[in-house]
N, C-alpha and C positions, 0 to 999 in steps of 0.2 A: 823502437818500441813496436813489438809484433800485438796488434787489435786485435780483442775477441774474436771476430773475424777470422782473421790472420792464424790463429789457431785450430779454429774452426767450432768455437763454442753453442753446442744446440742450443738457442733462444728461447726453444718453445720449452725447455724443463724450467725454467726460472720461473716460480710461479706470481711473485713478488716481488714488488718493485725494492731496488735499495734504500737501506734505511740511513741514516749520516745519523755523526756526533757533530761538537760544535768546533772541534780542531783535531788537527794530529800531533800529537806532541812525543809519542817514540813511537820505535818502529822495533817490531819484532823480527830477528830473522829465524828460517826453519831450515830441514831439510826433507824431501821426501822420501826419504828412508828406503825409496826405491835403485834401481841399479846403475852404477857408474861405468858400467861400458853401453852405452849408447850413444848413438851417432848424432850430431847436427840435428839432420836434414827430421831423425825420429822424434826429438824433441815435443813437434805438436800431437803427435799422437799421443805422447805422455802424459801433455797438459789435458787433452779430449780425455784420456783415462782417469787422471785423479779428477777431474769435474766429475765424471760418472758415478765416480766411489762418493765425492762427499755429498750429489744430490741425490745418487739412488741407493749407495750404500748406508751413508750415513743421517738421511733423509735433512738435509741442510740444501737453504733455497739456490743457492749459488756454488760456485768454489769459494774456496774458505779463505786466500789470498789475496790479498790485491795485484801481488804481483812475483812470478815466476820467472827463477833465472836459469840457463839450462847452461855445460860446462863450458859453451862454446861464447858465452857471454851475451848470446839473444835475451832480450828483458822482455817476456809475455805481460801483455794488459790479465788479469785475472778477475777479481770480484766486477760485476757492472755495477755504474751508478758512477763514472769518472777517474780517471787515472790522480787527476787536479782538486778532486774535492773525499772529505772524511768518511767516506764510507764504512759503514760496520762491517768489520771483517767477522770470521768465524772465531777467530784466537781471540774475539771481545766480546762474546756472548755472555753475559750477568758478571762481569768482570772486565778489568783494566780497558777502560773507555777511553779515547779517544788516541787509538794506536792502530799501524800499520802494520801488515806482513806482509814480507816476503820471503818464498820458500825456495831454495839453490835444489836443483832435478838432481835427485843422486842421495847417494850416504856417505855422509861425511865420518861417521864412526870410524869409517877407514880412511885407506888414504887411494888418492886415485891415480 
């Protein structure tokens, strides 16, 4: 598991602290619709970009995932507030409470 950190998540755009449910009980998966040739080693620069997009793009306090997978099978820590505990992810804003995401780096519409 590659840490916020490890990714290199700016701390200081989080304006807000995370908010929890009382469990997790599914787990949602995505894809980030983004490109499937990319290397390894570019992976963190992907995750640093979609954080950008959903907290300055889409004015959302965090990344929207809990947790990002890239092709190479690296599993990024994503939303803060705990890898281990219910964090509100973005895919559970006024809807389907008490669920995880995780989003695979790349577009699965095709094939890779």
């Amino acid at each position: 598991m590659t840490p916020r950190a490890g990714r290199g998540a700016d701390e200081s755009l989080v304006k807000n602290p995370a908010a929890y449910s009382t469990d997790t009980k599914v787990v949602f998966t995505h894809h980030t619709a983004g490109t499937n040739d990319y290397t390894c080693e570019q992976s963190p620069d992907i995750n640093r970009a979609i954080f950008l997009y959903h907290v300055q793009g889409q004015g959302w306090n965090d990344i929207g995932y809990h947790f990002l997978v890239d092709k190479c099978g690296t599993v990024f820590e994503g939303r803060a507030g705990g890898i281990d505990k219910p964090v509100v992810g973005a895919q559970t804003y006024g809807f389907n409470t008490d669920t995880s995401g995780v989003a695979f780096l790349g577009n699965y519409n095709d094939a890779i």
